[in-house]
N, C-alpha and C positions, 0 to 999 in steps of 0.2 A: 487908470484901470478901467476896463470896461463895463459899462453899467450890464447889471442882472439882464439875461433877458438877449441884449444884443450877440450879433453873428459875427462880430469884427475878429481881427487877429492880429495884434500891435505888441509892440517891445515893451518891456515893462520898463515901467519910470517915464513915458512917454519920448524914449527915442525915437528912432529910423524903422520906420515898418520892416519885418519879415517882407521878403522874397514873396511875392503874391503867388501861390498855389494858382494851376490851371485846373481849368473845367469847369462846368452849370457850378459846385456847391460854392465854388471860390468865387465866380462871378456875384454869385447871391449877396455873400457874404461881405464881398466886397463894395457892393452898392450899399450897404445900411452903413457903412463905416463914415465918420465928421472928413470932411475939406484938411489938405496939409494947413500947416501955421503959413504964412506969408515969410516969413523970415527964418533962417536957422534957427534952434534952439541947445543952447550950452550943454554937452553932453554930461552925463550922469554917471555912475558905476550904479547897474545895474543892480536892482535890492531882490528881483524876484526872478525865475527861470522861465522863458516862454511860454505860455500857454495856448490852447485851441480852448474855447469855449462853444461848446455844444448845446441846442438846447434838444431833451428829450422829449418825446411824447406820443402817445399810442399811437402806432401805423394803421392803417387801413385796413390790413388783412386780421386786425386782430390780436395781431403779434409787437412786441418791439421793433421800433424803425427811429432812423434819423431823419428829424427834421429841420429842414434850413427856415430861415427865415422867412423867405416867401412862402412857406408850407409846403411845399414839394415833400413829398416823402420816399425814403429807399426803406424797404422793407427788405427784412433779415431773414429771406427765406431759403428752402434747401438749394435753390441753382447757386443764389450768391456763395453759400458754403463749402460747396462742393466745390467753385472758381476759388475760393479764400483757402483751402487745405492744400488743393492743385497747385495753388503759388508758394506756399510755405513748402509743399515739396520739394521743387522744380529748384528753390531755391538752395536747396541743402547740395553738398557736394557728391559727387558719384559714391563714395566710403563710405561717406553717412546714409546714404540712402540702405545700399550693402548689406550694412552692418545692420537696421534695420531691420529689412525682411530677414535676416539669419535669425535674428532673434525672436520675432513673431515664429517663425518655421520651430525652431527648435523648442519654444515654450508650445507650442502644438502638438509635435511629436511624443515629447514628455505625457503631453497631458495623456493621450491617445496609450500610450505602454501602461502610465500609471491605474488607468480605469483595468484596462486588458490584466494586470496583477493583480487586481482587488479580488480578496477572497472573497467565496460567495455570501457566507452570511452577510457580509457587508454590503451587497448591492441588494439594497432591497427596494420593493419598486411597489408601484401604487398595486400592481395584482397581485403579490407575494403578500404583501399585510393585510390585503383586505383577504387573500385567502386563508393565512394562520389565523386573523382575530384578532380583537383588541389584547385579548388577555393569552395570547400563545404563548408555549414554554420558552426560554432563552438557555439556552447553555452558555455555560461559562466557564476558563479553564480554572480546577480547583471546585468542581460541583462534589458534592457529597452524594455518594448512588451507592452510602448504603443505606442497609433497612429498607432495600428495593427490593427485596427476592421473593419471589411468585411461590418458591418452593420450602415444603417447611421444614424444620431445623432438622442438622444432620439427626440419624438416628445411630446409635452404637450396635457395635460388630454383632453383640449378641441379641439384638430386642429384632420382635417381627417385623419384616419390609412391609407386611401389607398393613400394619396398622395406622400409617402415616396418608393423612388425606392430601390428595395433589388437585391443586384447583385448576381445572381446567377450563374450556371458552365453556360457555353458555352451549352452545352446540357444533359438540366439535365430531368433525367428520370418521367415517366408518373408517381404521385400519388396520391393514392386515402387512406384516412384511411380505415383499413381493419379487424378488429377483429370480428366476429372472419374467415369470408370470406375476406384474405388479399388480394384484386383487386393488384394485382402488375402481370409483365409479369411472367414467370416460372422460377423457380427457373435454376440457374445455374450450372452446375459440378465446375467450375472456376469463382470468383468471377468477375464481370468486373471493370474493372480501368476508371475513371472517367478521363475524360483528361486533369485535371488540378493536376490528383496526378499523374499522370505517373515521371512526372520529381521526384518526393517525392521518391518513388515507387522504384529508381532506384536502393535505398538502399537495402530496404525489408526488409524482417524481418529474425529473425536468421534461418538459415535452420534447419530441424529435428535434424541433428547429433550436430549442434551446442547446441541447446533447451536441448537435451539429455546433455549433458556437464553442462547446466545450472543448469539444477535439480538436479544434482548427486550431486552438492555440497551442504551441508550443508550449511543452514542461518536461524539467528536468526527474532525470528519471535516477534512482538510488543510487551511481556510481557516477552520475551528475551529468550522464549522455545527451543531445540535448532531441526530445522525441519530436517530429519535424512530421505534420499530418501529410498523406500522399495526394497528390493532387492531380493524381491522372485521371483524365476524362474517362478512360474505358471502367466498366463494373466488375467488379471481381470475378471469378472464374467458374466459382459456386456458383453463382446467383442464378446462373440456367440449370441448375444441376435439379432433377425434379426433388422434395424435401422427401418424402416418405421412398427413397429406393430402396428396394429389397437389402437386407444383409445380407454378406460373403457367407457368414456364419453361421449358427444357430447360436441361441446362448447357450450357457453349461445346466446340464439339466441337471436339478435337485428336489430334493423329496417334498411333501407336503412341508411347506412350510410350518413352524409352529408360531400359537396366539402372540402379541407382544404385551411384556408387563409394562404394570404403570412405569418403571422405571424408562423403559426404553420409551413411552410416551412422554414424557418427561424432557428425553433427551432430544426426540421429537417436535416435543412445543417451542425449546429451546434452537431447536436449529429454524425454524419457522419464526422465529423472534428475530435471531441475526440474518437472515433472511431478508424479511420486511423492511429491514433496515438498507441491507443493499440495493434491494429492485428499489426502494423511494431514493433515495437521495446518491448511490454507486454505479448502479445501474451502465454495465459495460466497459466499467474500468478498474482499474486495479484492486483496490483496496478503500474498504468503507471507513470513513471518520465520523462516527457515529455522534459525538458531543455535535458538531459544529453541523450536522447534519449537510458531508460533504464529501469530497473523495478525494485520492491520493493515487498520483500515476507514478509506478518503478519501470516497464516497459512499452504501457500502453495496448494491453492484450489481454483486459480482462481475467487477469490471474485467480480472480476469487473465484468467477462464474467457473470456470476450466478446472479449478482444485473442487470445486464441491460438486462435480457432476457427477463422479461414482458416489458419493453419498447418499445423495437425493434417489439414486437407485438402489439403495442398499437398505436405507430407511424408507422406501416405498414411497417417496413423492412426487407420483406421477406428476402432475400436473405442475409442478414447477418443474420436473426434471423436463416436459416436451417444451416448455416457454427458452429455457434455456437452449435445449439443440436448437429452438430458431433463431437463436443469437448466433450460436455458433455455425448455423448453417447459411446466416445473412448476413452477418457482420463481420466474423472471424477474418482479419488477415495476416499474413504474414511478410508483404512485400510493404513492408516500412521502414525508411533509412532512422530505425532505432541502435543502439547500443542495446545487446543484452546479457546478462550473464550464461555462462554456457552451464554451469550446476545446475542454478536453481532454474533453467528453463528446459530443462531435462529433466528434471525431477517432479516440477511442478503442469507444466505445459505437455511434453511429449510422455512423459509416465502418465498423467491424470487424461489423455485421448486414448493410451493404449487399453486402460482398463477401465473405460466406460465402452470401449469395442466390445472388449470379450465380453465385460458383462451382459452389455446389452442387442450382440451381436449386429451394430447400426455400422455401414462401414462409411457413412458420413467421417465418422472420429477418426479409421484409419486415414481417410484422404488427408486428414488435417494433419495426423500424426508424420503422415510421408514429409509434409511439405514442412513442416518445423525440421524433423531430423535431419534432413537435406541443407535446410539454411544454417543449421549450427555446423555444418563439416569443416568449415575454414576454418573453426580454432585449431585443428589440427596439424595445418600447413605451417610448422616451428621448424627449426633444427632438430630438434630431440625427439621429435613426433611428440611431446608433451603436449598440452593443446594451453594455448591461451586462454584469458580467465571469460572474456568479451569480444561478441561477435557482432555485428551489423549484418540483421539479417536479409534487409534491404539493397545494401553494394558487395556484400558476399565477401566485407574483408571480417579481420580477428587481431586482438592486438592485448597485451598484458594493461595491467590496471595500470595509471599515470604513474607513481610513485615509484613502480620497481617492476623487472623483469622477470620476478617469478609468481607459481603460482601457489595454492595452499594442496598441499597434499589428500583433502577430502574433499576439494570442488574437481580434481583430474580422475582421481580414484571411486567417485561414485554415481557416478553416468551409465556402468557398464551395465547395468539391467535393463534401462530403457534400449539405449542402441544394440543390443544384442536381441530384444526382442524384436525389436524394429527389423533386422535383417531375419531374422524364421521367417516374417509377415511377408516380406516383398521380395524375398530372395537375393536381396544384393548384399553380398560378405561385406561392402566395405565398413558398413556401419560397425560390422562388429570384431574387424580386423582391426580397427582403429582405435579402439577401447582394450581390446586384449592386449593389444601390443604396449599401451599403457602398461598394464599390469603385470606384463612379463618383465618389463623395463625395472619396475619400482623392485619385484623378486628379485634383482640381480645385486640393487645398488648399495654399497657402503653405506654405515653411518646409522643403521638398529643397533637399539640395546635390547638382545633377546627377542625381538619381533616388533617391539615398540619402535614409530616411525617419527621423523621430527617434524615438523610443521609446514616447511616452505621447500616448495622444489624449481630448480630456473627451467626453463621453458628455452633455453641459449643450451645449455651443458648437457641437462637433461640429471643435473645432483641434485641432491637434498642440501637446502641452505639452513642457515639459524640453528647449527650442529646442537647436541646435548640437549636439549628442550623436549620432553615429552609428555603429552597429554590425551585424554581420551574425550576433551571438551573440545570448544570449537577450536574449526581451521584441522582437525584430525579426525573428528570422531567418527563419520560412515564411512572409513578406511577400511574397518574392524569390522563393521556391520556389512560391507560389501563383501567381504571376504566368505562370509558364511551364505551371504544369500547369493551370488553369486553360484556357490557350490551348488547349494541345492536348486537353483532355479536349473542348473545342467543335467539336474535328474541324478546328480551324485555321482557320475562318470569318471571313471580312474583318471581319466587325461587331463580333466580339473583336477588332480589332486592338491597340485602346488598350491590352490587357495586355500584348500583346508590345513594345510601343512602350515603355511603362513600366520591361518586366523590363530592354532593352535598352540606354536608358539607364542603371538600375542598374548592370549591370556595366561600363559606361564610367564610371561614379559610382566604383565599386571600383577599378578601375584606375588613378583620380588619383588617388585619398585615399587607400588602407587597404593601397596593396599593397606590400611591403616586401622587402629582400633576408634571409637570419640570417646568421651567422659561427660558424662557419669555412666549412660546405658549401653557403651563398647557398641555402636553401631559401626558396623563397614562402612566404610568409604575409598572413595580412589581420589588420592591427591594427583599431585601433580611433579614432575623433575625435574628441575634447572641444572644443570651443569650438576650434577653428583649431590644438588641440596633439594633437599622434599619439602614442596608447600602442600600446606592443610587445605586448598582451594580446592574446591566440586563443583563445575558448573551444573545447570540442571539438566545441561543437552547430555550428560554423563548417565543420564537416569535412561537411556536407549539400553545399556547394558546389561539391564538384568533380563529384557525380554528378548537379549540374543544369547543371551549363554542357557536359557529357556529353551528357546527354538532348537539351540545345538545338543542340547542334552533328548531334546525328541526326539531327534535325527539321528540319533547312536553315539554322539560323543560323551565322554564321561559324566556318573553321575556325579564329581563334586561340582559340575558346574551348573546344575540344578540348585544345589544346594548353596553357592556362593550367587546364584541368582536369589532367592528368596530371602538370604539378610540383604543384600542391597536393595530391595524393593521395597524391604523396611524401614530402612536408610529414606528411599526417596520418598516417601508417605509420612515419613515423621519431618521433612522439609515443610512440606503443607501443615500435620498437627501441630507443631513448635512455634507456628508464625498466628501473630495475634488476627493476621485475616483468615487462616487456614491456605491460604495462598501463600505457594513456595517462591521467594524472588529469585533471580538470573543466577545468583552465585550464591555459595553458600563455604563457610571458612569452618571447619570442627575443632572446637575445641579437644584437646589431646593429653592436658594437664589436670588433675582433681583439684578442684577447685569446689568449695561449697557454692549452695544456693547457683551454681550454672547451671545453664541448659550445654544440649551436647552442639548446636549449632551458634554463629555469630554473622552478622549479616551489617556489613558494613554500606555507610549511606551511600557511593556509587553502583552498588549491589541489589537496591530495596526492589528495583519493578518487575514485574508481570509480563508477561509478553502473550499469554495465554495459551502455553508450552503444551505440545502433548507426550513430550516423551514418559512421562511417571504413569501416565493411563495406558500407555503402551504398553509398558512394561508390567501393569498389572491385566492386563488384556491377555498375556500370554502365560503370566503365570497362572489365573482361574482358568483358560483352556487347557491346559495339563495337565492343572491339580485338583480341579474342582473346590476349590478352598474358595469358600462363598465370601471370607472374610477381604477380600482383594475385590471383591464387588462393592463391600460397606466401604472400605476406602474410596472407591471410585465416588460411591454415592455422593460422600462429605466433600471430594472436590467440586462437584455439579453443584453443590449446595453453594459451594463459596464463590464459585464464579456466579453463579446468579444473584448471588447477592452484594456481591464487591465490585461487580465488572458487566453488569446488564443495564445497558439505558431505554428509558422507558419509552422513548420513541421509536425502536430498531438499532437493534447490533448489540454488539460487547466490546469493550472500551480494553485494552491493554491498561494497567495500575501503576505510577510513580512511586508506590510506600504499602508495602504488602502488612507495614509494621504499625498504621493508621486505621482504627476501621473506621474513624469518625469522617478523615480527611484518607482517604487512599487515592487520591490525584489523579485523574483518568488521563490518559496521555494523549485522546482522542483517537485512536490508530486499530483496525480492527483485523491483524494480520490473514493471509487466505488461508494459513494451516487451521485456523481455530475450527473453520468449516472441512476442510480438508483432511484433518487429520483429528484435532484435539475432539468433538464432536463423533465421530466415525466411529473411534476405539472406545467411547464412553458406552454409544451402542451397540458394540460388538459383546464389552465387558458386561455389558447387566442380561445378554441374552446365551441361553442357555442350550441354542441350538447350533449342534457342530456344522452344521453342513451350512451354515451364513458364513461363507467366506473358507470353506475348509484346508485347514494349513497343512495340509497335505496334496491340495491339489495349486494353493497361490501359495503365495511370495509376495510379501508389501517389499514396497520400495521403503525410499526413507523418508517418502513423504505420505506414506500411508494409501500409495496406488497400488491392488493388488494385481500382479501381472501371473501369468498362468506356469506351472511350473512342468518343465519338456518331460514327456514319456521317454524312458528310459532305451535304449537302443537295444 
């Protein structure tokens, strides 16, 4: 065995030397090693396995090195390493190598998508904490926001409005409602901070370069499109366009305005609350997620900003309504290879430009309005002239939703208000030969019982599919409500007759089929007809219909539908009273049987959330415009009450509810839809104000998303 210390390398048991190694170490090594024997020596069976004996000790650089016995040292530095990884390479086969880099590559690419899908709260970075704080809020799904509400407890139908104190900022700014003269001070280059959002404020909102980062990335949009950011060097076509050019128009002139109560300031602080919430943390995109303090893309086109810009003129907020037209006069595009729906983007998008025109006679909105109603015309291009449900408004095609070739009977049937105005503005019929001819189509087809329509029409055939099914909830319901507005947006003209013929039947159609007593307090309701069997189901989008057979009874149609308007509006406000949030959930099933100790409503757990609806303020919007019945106000009031207090989060926006049946746990869904500002907001100030000429229904026509568009002087 070799003594401690020596450089030698010999067989163990003292055989036949190993094979001498070439080079300086093996030379070394070999010179300290003993003389052979002079004579053989009797071979052994081997007790140990060959070994190198090494001796170690500190190299010269510092570092670990081998040293040979003559002291000579090789240090273990980066060139030897770099040579030692390069042979271990070289030596691997072409496959192995291959396989290798595929695998580095694809664990890279991963990683790179993985960070790209991290939500935002979750990327948080040394400047985002140090600007919340150590002790900033956290949301989390399942926060409790109640016992949040700013406003104080409803007050009952009969006790005074004015004796209930509304807390408002510290100093809050002079307003006057202003359409179309907004009485507000001058507009600002920089928005000013209210001083109770400054602490909010500290956050902000994402900056330009972050925003940019945002958009670039691809997200699926509600029917799972996939939104694909445009990547043309040229600038949009606005962007030379000078911002303040004169209007086509004037706006519509009306009388002195009258003061606004606290209620509508109220409604006011409240839209300034959801607000704050979008310019910080939504800011140019769809839809705010108020918990997560984040946003949510359906098209990629700014739906909120676009739905609340006639409001912000309606409620006199200058100075957000001018921040916004520079969005829309900077940023708006519409040449992007998105999927989008052809309804709701006519409802929401080209309805919500046409009547921030009129209002505000800007024809910035017309140009925008031209250029969307232009990209949706390919849904039309079907067999049946029916139009498809999804258009790409980017490659100018249109095609039915994945799953089936047909479409629902209220996304074809209620477009016709926007594209019909669209064509009086610019003069080309096709817009509005192309919607009519819809409706002449549907007047003709088999398959009503009494006027009632069934839910799905092919887009191949150009029939009604899903036969025997009718309902006045979704996938049908602005069928009904087009029909009438519709008429009157035509100024009532005999050659529209067949819409009123149609709506009118309808509601004889409701009236044998769907209309029902509850138990114990016999409220009205409209269920529902399968196949010859009646379900006790109400959706809440059903609660449109008391402020259309309102509107129809104003316009000369009989009065029992005044009168079967005002129990169903009873109906939809005892949805709200009955539920232990005052919040009505999505569907509601009536009980029909006497039953002790019931309620006349049942709300089953698929059924419990919020979505922060406005058809029930709608409906009561139109019954105090008629009737002057101040008690349709106090209803309004106890809803604004519950949404602030079930559905308001304290850093910007209002949350959609999981559990309307919860007040302790009412589960925010995080999701802050655009009608809430567009529509559900709008009609709460329309309802608490007492002046006819804000919005006068004799001279507009709401759409169905609460855009009022101008209705045609009579021929």
């Amino acid at each position: 065995m070799p003594k401690p210390g020596a450089g030698g390398i010999m067989a163990a048991g003292g055989g036949k030397p190993a094979a001498a190694p070439e080079g300086p170490l093996a030379a070394a090594m070999y010179s300290a090693s003993p003389p052979p024997p002079p004579f053989p020596q009797p071979l052994r069976p081997p007790s140990r396995r060959d070994f190198v004996s090494v001796t170690l000790s500190p190299g010269g650089g510092g570092g670990r090195g081998f040293e040979t016995a003559g002291g000579g040292g090789y240090h273990h530095g980066k060139a030897w390493r770099r040579r030692f990884w390069w042979r271990k390479w070289k030596q691997l086969s072409r496959l192995q190598r291959s396989a290798i880099l595929f695998t580095v590559a694809f664990l890279a690419v991963c990683g790179v998508i993985t960070y790209a899908n991290t939500p935002e709260p979750w990327k948080i970075t040394p400047a985002s904490r140090s600007a919340e704080g150590p002790n900033a809020d956290v949301e989390i799904p399942g926060l409790n926001l109640a016992n949040q509400a700013i406003l104080p407890i409803p007050q009952k139908a009969d006790s005074n409005p004015g004796d209930f104190s509304l807390q408002k900022p510290p100093r809050p700014p002079p307003l006057r409602r202003g359409p179309p003269n907004l009485q507000i001070r001058a507009p600002q280059r920089e928005t000013k901070v209210q001083p109770e959002d400054r602490a909010d404020n500290a956050e902000g909102r994402p900056s330009q370069a972050e925003k940019g980062l945002q958009t670039e990335k691809p997200v699926i949009s509600w029917r799972g499109a996939m939104i694909e950011p445009d990547q043309s060097p040229e600038p949009p076509s606005h962007q030379g366009k000078e911002l303040d050019k004169p209007p086509l128009v004037e706006p519509e002139d009306q009388k002195e305005p009258v003061p606004l109560n606290e209620r509508q300031l109220a409604v006011i602080e409240a839209f300034r609350h959801a607000w704050k919430g979008y310019k910080e943390f939504a800011w140019g995109h769809d839809e705010l997620k108020p918990v997560s303090k984040s946003f949510n893309e359906w098209f990629g086109l700014g739906l909120t900003l676009i739905d609340a810009l006639d409001t912000m003129w309606i409620l006199g907020l200058k100075e957000e309504f001018d921040e916004a037209r520079r969005w829309v006069a900077t940023e708006l595009r519409f040449d992007k290879n998105v999927d989008v729906n052809l309804f709701e983007s006519a409802i929401r998008i080209l309805g919500g430009l046409l009547s921030t025109y009129h209002l505000s006679g800007d024809s910035l909105f017309l140009d925008k309005a031209k250029d969307i109603g232009s990209r949706l015309m390919p849904a039309f291009n079907t067999p049946s002239k029916i139009p498809f449900s999804d258009v790409n408004i980017g490659r100018g095609t249109a095609h039915p939703p994945r799953w089936t070739a047909d479409s629902t009977v209220a996304e074809v049937t209620s477009i016709q208000l926007e594209f019909r105005e669209l064509s009086r503005l610019t003069g080309e019929e096709k817009y509005k030969e192309a919607v009519d001819r819809v409706m002449k189509h549907v007047h003709t087809l088999a398959g009503k019982n009494d006027g009632l329509v069934p839910m799905f029409i092919n887009t191949n055939s150009g029939q009604f599919t899903h036969l025997g099914v009718y309902t006045l909830g979704a996938r049908a319901d602005s069928y009904y409500e087009y029909l009438l507005k519709q008429w009157i947006q035509g100024g009532k003209k005999e050659d529209e007759s067949v819409l009123l013929e149609d709506y009118v039947k309808s509601i004889e159609g409701v009236k044998a089929h769907l209309l029902r007593k509850s138990q114990p307090k016999g409220l009205t309701f409209v269920g529902e007809l399968a196949h010859g069997r009646f379900s006790n189901k109400m959706d809440h989008l059903v609660c449109f219909l008391p402020g259309a057979l309102a509107l129809g009874a104003h316009n000369g149609l009989p009065a029992d539908h005044m009168t079967l308007a005002a129990e169903l509006a009873e109906t939809c406000y005892q949805m709200y009273a009955q539920v232990e949030t005052g919040l009505s959930p999505e569907i509601i099933h009536f009980n029909m049987h006497p039953q002790k100790g019931q309620k006349d409503i049942e709300i089953k757990a698929a059924d419990q959330h919020n979505l922060l609806r406005p058809e029930t303020v709608e409906s009561l919007f139109y019954l105090y415009r008629f009737t002057g019945d101040k008690k349709y106000q106090d209803w309004g009031w106890e809803i604004l009450q519950s949404f602030n207090k079930y559905t308001r989060v304290p850093t910007g926006g209002y949350t959609s509810i999981n559990n309307v049946q919860s007040p302790s746990h009412p589960e925010p869904r995080d999701k802050m839809e655009s009608f809430f500002l567009g529509e559900t907001l709008k009609y709460l100030f329309l309802l608490f104000s007492d002046d006819v000429n804000l919005i006068n229904l004799d001279k507009y026509v709401f759409n169905t998303e609460a855009h009022p568009l101008p209705i045609w002087p009579s021929a």
